[in-house]
Structures are given as structure tokens and as C-alpha cells.
PASEBA-1860 file (N, C-alpha, C; in nm, 3 decimals):
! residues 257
1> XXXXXXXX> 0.083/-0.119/0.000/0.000/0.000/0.000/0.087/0.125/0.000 ~ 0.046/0.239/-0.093/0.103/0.349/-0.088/0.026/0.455/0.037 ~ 0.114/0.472/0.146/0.034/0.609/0.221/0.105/0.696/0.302 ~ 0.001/0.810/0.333/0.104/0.871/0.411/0.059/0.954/0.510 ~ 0.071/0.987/0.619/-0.033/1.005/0.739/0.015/1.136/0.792 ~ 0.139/1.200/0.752/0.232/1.308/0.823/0.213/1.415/0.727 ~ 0.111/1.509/0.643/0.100/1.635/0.554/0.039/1.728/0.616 ~ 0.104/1.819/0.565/0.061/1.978/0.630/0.032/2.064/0.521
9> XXXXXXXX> -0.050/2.133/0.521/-0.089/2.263/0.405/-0.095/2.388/0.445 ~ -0.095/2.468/0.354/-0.052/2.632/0.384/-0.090/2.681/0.534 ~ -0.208/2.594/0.571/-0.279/2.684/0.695/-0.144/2.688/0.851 ~ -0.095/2.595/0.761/0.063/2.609/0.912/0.169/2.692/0.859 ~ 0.145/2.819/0.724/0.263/2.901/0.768/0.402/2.874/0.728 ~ 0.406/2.755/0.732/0.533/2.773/0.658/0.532/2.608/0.571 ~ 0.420/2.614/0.477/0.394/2.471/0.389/0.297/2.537/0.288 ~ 0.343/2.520/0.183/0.234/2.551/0.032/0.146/2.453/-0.003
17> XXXXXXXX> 0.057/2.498/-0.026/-0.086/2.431/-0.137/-0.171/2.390/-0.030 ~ -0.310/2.369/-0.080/-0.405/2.364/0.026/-0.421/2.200/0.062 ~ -0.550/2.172/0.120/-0.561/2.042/0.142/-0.604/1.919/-0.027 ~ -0.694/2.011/-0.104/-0.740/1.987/-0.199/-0.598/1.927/-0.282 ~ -0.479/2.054/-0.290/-0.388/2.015/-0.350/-0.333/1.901/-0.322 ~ -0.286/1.869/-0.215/-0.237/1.707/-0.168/-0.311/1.620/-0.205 ~ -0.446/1.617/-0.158/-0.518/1.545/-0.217/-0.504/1.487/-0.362 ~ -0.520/1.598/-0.386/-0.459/1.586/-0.574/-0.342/1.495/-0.595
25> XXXXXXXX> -0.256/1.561/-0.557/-0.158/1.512/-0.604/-0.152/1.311/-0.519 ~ -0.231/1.281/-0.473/-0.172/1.134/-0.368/-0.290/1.067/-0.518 ~ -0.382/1.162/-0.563/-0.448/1.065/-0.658/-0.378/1.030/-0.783 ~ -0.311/1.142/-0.793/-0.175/1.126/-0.911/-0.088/1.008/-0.881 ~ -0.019/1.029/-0.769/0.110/0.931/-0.751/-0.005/0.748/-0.731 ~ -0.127/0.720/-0.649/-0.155/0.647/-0.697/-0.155/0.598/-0.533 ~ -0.205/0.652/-0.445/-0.205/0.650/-0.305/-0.344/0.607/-0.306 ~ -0.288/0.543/-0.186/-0.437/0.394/-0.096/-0.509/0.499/0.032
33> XXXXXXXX> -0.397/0.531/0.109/-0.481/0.647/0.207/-0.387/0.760/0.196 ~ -0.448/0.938/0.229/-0.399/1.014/0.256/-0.438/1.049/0.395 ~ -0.385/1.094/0.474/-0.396/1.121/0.591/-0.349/1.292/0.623 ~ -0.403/1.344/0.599/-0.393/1.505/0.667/-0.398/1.536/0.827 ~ -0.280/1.600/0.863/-0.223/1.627/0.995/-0.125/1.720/1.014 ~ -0.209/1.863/0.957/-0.130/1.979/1.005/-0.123/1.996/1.165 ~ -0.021/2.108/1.154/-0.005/2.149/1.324/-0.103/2.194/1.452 ~ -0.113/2.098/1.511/-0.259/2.140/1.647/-0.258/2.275/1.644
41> XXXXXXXX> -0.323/2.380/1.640/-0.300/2.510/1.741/-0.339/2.493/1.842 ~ -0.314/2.567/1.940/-0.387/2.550/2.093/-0.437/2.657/2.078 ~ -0.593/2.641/2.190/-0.664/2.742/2.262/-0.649/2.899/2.294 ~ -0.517/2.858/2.370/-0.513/3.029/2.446/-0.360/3.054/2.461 ~ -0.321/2.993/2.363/-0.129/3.089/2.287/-0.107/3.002/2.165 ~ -0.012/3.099/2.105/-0.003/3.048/1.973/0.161/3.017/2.026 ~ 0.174/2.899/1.941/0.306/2.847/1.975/0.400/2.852/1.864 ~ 0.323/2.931/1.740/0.410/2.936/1.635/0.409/2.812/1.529
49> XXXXXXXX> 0.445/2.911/1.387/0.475/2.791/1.280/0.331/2.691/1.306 ~ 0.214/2.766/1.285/0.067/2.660/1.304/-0.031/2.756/1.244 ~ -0.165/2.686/1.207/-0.259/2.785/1.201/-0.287/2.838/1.353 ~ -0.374/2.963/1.303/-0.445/3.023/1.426/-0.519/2.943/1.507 ~ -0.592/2.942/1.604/-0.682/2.855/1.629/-0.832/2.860/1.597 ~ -0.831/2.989/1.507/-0.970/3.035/1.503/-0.998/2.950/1.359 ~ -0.864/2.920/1.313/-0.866/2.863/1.144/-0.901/2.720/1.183 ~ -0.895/2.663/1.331/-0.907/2.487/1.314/-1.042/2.458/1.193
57> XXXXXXXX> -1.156/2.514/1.233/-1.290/2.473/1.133/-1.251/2.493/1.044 ~ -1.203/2.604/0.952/-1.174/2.608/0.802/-1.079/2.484/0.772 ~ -0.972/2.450/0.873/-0.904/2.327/0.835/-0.984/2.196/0.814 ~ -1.096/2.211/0.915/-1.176/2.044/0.954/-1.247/2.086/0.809 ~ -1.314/2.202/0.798/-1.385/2.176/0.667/-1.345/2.174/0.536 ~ -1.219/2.182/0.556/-1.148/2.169/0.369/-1.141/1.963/0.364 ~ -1.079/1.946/0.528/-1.089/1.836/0.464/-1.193/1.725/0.442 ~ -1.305/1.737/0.540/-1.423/1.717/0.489/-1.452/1.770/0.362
65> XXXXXXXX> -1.465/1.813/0.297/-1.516/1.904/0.209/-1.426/1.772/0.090 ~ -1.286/1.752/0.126/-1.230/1.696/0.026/-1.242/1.571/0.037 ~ -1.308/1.488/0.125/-1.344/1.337/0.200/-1.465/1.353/0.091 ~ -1.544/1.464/0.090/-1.712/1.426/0.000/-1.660/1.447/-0.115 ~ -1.547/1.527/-0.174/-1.505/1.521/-0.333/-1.469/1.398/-0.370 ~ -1.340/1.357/-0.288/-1.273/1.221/-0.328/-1.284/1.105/-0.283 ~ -1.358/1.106/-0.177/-1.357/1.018/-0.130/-1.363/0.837/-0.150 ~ -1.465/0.847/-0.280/-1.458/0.746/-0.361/-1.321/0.686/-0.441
73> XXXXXXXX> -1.222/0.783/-0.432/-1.117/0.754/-0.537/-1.014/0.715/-0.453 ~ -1.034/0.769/-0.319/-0.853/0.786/-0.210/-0.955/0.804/-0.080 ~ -0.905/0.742/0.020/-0.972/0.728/0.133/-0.866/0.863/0.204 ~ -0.929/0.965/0.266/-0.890/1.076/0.307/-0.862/1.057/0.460 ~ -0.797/1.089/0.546/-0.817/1.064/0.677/-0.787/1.174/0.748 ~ -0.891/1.285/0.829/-0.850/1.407/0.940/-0.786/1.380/1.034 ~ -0.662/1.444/1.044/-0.548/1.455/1.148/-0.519/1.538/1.220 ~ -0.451/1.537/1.306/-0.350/1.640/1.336/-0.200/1.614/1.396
81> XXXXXXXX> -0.107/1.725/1.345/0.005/1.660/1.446/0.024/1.742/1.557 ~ 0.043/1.679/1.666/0.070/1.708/1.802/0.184/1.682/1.925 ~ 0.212/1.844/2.011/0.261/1.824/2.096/0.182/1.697/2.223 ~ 0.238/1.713/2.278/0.192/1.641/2.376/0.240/1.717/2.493 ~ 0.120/1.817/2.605/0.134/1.896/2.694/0.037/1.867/2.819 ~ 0.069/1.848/2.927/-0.097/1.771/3.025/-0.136/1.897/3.069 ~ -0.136/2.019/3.053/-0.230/2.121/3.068/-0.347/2.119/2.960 ~ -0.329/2.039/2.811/-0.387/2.004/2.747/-0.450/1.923/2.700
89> XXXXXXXX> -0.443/1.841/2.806/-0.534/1.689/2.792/-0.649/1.693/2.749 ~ -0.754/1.775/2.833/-0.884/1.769/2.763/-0.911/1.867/2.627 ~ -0.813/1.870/2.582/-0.814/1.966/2.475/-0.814/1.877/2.320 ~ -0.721/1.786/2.412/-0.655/1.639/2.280/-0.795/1.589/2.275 ~ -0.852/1.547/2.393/-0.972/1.468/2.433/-1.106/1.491/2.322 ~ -1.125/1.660/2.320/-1.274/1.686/2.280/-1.164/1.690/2.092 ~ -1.077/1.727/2.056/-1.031/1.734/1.935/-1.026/1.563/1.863 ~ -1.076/1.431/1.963/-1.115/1.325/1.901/-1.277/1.264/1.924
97> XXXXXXXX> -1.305/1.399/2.024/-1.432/1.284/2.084/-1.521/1.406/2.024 ~ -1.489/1.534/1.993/-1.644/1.689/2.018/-1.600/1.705/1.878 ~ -1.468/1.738/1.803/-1.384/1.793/1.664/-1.434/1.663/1.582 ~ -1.428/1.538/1.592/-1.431/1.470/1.489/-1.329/1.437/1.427 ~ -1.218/1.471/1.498/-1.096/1.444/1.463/-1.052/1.295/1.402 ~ -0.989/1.216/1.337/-0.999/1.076/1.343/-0.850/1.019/1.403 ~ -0.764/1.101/1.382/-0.638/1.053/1.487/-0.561/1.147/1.523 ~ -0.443/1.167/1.556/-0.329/1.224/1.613/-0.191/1.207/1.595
105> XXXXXXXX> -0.106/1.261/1.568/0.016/1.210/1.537/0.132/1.315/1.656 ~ 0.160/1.213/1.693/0.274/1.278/1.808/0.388/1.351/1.760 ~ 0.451/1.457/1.753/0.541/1.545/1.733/0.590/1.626/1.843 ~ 0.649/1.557/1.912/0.706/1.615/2.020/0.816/1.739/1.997 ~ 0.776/1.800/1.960/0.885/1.921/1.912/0.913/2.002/2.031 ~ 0.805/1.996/2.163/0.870/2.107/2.256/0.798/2.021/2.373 ~ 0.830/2.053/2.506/0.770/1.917/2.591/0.810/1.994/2.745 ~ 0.711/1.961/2.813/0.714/2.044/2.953/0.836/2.012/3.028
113> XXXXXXXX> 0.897/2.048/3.089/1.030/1.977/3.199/1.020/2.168/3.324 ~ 0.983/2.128/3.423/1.005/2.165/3.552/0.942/2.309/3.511 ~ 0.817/2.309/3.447/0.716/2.447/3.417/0.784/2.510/3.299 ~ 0.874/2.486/3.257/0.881/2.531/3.099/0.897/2.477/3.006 ~ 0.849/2.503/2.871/0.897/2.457/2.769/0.999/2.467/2.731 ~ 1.029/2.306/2.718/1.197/2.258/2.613/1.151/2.232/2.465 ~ 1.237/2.352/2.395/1.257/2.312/2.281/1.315/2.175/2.218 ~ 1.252/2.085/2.145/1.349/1.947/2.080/1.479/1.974/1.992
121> XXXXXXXX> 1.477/2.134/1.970/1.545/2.183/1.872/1.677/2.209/1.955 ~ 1.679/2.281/2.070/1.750/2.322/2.091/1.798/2.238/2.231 ~ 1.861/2.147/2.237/1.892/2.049/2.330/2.061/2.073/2.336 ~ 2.136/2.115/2.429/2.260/2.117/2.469/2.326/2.035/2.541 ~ 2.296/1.908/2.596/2.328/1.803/2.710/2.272/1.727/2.643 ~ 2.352/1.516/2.607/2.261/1.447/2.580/2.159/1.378/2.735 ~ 2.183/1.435/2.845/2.126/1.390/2.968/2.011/1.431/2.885 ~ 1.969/1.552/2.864/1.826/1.595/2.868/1.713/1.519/2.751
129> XXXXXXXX> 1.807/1.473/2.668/1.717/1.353/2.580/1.700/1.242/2.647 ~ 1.691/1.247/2.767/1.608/1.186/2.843/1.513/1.190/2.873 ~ 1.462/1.332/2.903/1.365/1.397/2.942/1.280/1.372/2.821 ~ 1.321/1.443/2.728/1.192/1.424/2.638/1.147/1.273/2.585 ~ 1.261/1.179/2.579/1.180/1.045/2.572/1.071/1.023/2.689 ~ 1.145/1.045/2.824/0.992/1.050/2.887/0.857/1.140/2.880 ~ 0.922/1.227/2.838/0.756/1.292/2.743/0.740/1.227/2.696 ~ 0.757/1.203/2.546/0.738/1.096/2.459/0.655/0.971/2.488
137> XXXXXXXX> 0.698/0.890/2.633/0.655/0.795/2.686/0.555/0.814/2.766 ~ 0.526/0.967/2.840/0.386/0.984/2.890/0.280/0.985/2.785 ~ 0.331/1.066/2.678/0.227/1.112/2.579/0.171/0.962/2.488 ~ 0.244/0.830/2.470/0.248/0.760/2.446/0.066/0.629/2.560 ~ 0.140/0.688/2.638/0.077/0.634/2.762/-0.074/0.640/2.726 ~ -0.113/0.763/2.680/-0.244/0.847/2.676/-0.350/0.763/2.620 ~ -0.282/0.678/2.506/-0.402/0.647/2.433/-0.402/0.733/2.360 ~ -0.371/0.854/2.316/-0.421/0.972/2.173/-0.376/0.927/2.103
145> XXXXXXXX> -0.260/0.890/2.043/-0.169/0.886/1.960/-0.219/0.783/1.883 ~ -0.193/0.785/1.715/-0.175/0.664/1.619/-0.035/0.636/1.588 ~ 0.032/0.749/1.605/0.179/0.786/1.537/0.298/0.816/1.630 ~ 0.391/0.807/1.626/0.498/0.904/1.677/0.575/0.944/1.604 ~ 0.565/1.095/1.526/0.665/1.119/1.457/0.822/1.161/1.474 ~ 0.908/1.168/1.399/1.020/1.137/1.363/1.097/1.164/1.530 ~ 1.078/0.991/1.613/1.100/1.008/1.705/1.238/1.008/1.776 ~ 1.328/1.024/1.643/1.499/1.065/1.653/1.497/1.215/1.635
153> XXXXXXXX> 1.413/1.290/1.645/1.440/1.420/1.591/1.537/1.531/1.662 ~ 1.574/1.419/1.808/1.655/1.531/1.894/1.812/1.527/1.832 ~ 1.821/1.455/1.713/1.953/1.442/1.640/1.978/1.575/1.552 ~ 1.888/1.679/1.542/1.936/1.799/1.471/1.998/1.889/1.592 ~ 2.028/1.848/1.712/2.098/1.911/1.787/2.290/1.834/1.770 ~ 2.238/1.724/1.691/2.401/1.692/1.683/2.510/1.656/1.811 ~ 2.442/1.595/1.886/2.524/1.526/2.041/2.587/1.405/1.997 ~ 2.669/1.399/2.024/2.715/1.260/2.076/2.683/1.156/2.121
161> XXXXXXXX> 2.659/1.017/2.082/2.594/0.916/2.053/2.670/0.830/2.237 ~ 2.579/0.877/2.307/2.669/0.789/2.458/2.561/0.715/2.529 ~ 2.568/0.728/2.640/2.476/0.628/2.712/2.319/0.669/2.783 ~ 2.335/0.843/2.754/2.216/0.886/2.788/2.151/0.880/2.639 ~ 2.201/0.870/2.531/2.105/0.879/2.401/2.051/0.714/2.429 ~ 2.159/0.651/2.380/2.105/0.480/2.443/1.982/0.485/2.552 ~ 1.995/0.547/2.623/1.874/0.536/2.759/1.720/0.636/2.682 ~ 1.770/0.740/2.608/1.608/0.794/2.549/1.618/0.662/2.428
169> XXXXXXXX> 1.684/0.590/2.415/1.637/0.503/2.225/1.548/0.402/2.333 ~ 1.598/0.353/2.451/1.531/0.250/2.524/1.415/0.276/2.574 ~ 1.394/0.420/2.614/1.246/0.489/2.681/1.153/0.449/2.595 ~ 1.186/0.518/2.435/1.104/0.556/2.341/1.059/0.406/2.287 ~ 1.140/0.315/2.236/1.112/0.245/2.186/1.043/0.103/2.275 ~ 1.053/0.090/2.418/0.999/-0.006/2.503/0.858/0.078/2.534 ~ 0.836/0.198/2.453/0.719/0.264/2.494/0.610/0.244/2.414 ~ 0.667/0.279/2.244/0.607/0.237/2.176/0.569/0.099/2.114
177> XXXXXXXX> 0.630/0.002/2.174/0.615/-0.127/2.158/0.479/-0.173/2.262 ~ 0.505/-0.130/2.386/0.368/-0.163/2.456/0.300/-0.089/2.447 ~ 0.259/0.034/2.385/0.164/0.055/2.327/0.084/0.050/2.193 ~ 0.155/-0.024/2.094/0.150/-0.057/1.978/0.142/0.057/1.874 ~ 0.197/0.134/1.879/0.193/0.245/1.801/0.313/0.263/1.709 ~ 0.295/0.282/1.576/0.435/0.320/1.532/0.527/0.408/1.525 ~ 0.650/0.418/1.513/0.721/0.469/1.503/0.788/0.526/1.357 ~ 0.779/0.618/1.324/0.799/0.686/1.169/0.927/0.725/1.150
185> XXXXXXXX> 0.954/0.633/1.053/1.125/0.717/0.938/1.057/0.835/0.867 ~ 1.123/0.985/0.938/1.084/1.098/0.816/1.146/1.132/0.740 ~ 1.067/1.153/0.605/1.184/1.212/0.503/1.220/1.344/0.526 ~ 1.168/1.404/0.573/1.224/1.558/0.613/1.371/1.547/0.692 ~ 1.409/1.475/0.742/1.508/1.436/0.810/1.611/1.365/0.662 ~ 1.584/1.277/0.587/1.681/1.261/0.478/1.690/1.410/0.369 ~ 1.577/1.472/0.371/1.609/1.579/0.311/1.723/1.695/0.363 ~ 1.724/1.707/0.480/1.835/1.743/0.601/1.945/1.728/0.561
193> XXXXXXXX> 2.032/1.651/0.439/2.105/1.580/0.426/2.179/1.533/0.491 ~ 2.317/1.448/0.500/2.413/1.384/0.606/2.517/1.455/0.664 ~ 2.507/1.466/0.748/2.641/1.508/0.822/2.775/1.448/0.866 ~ 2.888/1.452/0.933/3.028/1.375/0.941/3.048/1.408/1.066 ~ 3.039/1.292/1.164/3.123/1.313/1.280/3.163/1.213/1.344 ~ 3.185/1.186/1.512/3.289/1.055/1.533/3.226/0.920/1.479 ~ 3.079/0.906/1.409/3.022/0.787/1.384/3.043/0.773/1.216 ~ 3.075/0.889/1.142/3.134/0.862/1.021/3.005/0.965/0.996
201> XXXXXXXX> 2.944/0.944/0.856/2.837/0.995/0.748/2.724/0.932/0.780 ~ 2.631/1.019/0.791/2.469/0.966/0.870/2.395/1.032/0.848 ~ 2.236/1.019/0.903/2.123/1.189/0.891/2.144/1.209/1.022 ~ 2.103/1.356/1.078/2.117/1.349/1.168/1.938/1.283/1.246 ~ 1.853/1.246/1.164/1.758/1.209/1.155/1.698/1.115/1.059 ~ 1.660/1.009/1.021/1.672/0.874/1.091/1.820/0.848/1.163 ~ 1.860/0.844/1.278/1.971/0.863/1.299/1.992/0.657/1.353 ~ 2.089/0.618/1.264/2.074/0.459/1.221/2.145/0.423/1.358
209> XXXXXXXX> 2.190/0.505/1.472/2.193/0.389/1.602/2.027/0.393/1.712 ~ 1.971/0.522/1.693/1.808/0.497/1.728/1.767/0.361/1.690 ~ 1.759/0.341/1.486/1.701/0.254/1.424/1.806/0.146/1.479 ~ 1.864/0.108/1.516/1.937/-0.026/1.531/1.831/-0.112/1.627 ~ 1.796/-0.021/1.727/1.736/-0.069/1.839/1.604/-0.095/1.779 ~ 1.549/-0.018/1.721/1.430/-0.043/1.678/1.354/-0.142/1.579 ~ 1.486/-0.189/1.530/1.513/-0.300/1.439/1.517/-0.423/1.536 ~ 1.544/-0.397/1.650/1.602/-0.502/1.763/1.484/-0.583/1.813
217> XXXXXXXX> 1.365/-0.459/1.831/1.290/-0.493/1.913/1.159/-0.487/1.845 ~ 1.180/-0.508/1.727/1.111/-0.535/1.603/0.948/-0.461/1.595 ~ 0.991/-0.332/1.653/0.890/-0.235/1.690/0.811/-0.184/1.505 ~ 0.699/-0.164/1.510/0.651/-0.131/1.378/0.665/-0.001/1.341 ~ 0.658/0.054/1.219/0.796/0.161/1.123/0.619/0.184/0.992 ~ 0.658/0.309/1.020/0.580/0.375/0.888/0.684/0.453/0.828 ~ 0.680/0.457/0.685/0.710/0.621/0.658/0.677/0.693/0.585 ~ 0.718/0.838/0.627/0.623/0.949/0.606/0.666/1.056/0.487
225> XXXXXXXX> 0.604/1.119/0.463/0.695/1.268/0.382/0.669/1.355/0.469 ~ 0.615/1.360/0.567/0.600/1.553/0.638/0.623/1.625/0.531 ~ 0.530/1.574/0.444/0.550/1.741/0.350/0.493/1.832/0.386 ~ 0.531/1.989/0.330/0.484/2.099/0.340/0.491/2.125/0.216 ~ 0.500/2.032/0.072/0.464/2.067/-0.048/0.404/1.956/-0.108 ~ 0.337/1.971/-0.190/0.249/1.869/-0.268/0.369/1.795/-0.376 ~ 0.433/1.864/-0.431/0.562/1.755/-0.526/0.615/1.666/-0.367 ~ 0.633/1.659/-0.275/0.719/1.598/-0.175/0.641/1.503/-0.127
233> XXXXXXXX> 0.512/1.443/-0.152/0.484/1.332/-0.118/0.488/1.214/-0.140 ~ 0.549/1.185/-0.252/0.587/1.080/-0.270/0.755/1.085/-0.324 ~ 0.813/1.198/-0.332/0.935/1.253/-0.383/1.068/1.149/-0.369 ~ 1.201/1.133/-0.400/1.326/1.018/-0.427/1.340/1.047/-0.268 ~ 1.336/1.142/-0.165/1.336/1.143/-0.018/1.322/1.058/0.030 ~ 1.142/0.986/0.000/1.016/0.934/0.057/1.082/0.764/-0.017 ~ 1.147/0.764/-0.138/1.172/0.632/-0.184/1.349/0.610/-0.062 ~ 1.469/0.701/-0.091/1.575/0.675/-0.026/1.491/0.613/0.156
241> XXXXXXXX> 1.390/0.678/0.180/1.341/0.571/0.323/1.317/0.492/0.323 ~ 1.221/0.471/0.207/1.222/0.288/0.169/1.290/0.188/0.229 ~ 1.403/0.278/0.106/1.524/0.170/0.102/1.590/0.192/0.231 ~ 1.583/0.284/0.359/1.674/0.280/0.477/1.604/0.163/0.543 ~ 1.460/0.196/0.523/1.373/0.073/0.605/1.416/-0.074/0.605 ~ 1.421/-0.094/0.444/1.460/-0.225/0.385/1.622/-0.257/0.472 ~ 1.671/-0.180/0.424/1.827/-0.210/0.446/1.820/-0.265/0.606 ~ 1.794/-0.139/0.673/1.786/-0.183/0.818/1.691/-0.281/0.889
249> XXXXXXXX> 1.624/-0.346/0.834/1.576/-0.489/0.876/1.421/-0.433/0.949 ~ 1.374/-0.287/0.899/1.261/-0.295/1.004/1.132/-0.338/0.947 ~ 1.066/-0.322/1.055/0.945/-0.398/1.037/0.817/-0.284/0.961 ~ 0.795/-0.284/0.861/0.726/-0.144/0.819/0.568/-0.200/0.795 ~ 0.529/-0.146/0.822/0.375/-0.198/0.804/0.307/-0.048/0.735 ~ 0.198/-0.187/0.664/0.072/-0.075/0.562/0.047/0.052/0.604 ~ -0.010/-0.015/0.721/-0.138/0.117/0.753/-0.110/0.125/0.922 ~ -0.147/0.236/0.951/-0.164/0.269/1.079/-0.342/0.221/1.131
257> X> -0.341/0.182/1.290/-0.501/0.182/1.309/-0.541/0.274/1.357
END
């Protein structure tokens, strides 16, 4: 099966073409499901790089709107991708049970630690990729989630591969195994291209000693395009993951439930 569960459209700001357009284009390349999952906004602050929150309905209704166009041709699926914050629990809650939402995709990009937000971006200690695997592993916990996206992503900080990264690959991945959820190779991360350091030439995202483990423990593997353009969904990115998948022995499955 061709699919892809991780797309974002203009309404997040920094991604072109609307929902219609993706759409389009997954009927072109010849896609089984599309799955739309721009960026949550929250309630009462904007956290940036998202729609407003006043835009969520115009989002729910483009893609409805494009579920009654196409629906017959490409099975459409409403998403979103998400932090994971417990001041926001019942927020996730009514956005699957009151929104109509149909899933969630975890993107831990910023994550509570001792009343503030930690950036995933900006991580200086590999101790503290600890921390956010245990986010990761609360948010996991919840039940929201279908997805966890690109859950190496604390590798664009570029640390050193020691025994506290080993201890977040073990959080994350003994997390998502008992909860059966997958774990996603992103191409936005091979688009990143490779970098050189004491481990030789790598991404810094799929970062292949994460995937070793994950290969280990024969945890299940989607992958995604996170596009923010309609040519990038099925793009040589989205195929070079393929082939990382293949190579590295993981276990990739169809469809998400």
C-alpha cells in the first residue's frame, strides 16, 4: 500500500498548497490512504509555525469538504500533528471525541520539563534527551496517539551518541512497543542531508543507532513525507526511506489503526 499520514498545508505558515492540492496530487502518484495532519493550534497561545486557532474549522472543513469530493477515489483521513502537553489533555480529548478528529500524530517538538517549555530543537546536554523520551513515553501512555513522529528528531541538535542517548532510544522504543503504536522514518530528516562526525556519514535524523534498536525490538515503522509541499509526497526522499527501512531490517507496516 502506498500512504502517508504526516501532511501539512498552507494553513501552518510555513507549507504551500491547500488540502485539496495534496489530495490531488496522492491521486496522481496512486495513493491507498492520505492522511492530513497539520499542526494542532492551541486554545489560548499560539506556539508558532501553526494555524491560528480560530482557522481549526476552516481546516476540519477543507478536509471534509475533500473526503465528499474524493472520497470514492482515495480514502482521506483528518489529522492532526501534536505536541503532547498535560495542561492540554482535555483539549486532545474533545479534538477526538467533540472535533471529529480521526487521529493524532505525536510530534514532540517542545515538551514540559520543571514548568517550561523545552525546545526538541535546541537540546545542549545528551542527559536531557532523556527527558523528552519520557515525554514521549507519557504522551504515548495516553491512548491519543496513532503515530509518533520522527521520534529521533533530537539528532538535529548533533550530540554525541553515549549512554544517555542509548537510555532515550530505550524509553522511546519499550514505549512504543507496549503501546502498539508506530514509530515513523521521516523524510524531512533525509532531506536534512548527512552530516560527518565521530560515527562517520549519517542523517542526523533517521539517525541509524536509534534505528538499530528499533530493528532489535522489532517495533513497527511507517514512513512518512512531512511534506509541506504537494511535489514531496511521494518525492526520491520518501523512496531513499524505503530503502533505509529495507536495508535496516525494520518492520514497516501498511497502515496505521
Amino acid at each position: 500500500m502506498l500512504t502517508n499520514y504526516h501532511t501539512h498545508c498552507e494553513l501552518c505558515k510555513h507549507a504551500e498548497g491547500s488540502v485539496e492540492d495534496y489530495v490531488q496530487q496522492a491521486i496522481t502518484e496512486g495513493f491507498d490512504i492520505l492522511g492530513m495532519s497539520d499542526h494542532v493550534p492551541y486554545p489560548n497561545y499560539d506556539y508558532g509555525y501553526r494555524m491560528e486557532f480560530a482557522e481549526i474549522w476552516d481546516y476540519i472543513t477543507d478536509v471534509r469538504d475533500a473526503q465528499k469530493k474524493y472520497g470514492d477515489r482515495l480514502p482521506i483521513l483528518l489529522g492532526f500533528e501534536s505536541e503532547y502537553l498535560r495542561e492540554y489533555r482535555k483539549y486532545y480529548e474533545e479534538l477526538l471525541d467533540g472535533y471529529g478528529v480521526e487521529y493524532l500524530v505525536l510530534g514532540q517538538h517542545f515538551y514540559d520539563i520543571s514548568g517550561h517549555w523545552q525546545s526538541s530543537f535546541a537540546i545542549s546536554e545528551t542527559a536531557e534527551c532523556v527527558n523528552y523520551a519520557r515525554s514521549v513515553s507519557e504522551a504515548l501512555n495516553t491512548g491519543y496517539y496513532s503515530l509518533l513522529a520522527h521520534p529521533d528528531i533530537v539528532g538535529v541538535n548533533r550530540l554525541p551518541w553515549d549512554k544517555f542517548m542509548d537510555k532515550m532510544t530505550d524509553i522511546i522504543v519499550e514505549s512504543a512497543v507496549k503501546n502498539d503504536i508506530p514509530l515513523e522514518i521521516n523524510a524531512n530528516g533525509v532531506r536534512r542531508g548527512l552530516i560527518n562526525d565521530e560515527l562517520g556519514m549519517h542523517y542526523m535524523y533517521p539517525h541509524f543507532k536509534f534505528w538499530e534498536k528499533v530493528a532489535e525490538a522489532k517495533a513497527k515503522v511507517v514512513i512518512s513525507a512531512d511534506c509541506h509541499n504537494p511535489a514531496l509526497l511521494n518525492d526520491s526522499d520518501v523512496q531513499k526511506c524505503r530503502d533505509i527501512a529495507k536495508n535496516w531490517g525494520l518492520h514497516v507496516i501498511d497502515s496505521i489503526d
